[in-house]
C-alpha positions in Angstrom: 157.9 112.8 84.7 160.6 114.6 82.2 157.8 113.8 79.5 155.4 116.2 81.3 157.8 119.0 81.7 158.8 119.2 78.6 155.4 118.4 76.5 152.4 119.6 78.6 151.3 123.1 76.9 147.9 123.2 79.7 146.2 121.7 82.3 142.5 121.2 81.3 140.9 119.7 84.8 140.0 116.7 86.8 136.9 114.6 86.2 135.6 111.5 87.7 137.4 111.9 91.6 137.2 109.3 93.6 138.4 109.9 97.6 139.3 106.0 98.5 141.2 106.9 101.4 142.3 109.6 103.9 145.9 111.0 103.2 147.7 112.8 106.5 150.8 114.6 107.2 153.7 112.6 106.7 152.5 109.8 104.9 154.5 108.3 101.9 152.5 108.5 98.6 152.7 107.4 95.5 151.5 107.9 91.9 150.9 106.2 89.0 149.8 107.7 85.5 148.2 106.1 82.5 147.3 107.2 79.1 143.1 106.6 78.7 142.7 108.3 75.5 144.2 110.6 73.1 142.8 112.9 70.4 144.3 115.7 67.7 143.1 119.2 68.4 142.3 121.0 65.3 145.7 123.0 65.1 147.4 119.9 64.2 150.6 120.2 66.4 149.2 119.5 69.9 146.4 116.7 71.4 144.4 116.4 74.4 145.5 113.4 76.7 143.4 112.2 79.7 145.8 110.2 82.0 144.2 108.2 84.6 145.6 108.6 87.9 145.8 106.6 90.7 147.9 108.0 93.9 148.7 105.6 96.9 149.4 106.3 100.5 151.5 103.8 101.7 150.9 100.9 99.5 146.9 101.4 99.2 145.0 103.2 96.5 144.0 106.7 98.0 142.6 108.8 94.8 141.7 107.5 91.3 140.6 110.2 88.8 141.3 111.1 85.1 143.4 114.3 84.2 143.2 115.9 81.0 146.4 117.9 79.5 146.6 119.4 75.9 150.0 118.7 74.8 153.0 119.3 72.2 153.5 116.2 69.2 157.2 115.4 69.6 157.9 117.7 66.4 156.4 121.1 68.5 158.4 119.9 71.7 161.6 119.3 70.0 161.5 122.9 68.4 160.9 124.5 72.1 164.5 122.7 73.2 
């Protein structure tokens, strides 16, 4: 997740939640992130990515939803090092 530490400049929201399963204390999860879609913003140097998300508790799929994150092109991130 170094790439989203380094790159994401905000956190935009959630959309499309779905609550497959119940998640208590001291279970093991697990996520996994995908890239949906990907567009420029008008500034040029940064985008808006919607990851799809998909978190599972002990081997089965728990929550599925899409994330959307404006973040830096590789030129603005490697300037903020």
């Amino acid at each position: 997740m170094e790439l989203l530490t380094e790159s994401v400049l905000a956190f935009l929201g959630l959309r499309s939640c779905d609550f497959l399963a119940p998640v208590r204390i001291g279970d093991t999860v697990n996520a996994k992130m995908r890239v949906i879609s990907k567009r420029e913003t008008e500034k040029g140097d940064r985008g808006i990515v919607t990851f799809g998300v998909s978190v599972y508790n002990q081997g089965k799929e728990a929550l599925r939803c899409e994330q959307l994150m404006m973040v830096a092109k590789k030129s603005m991130a490697q300037k903020q090092e």
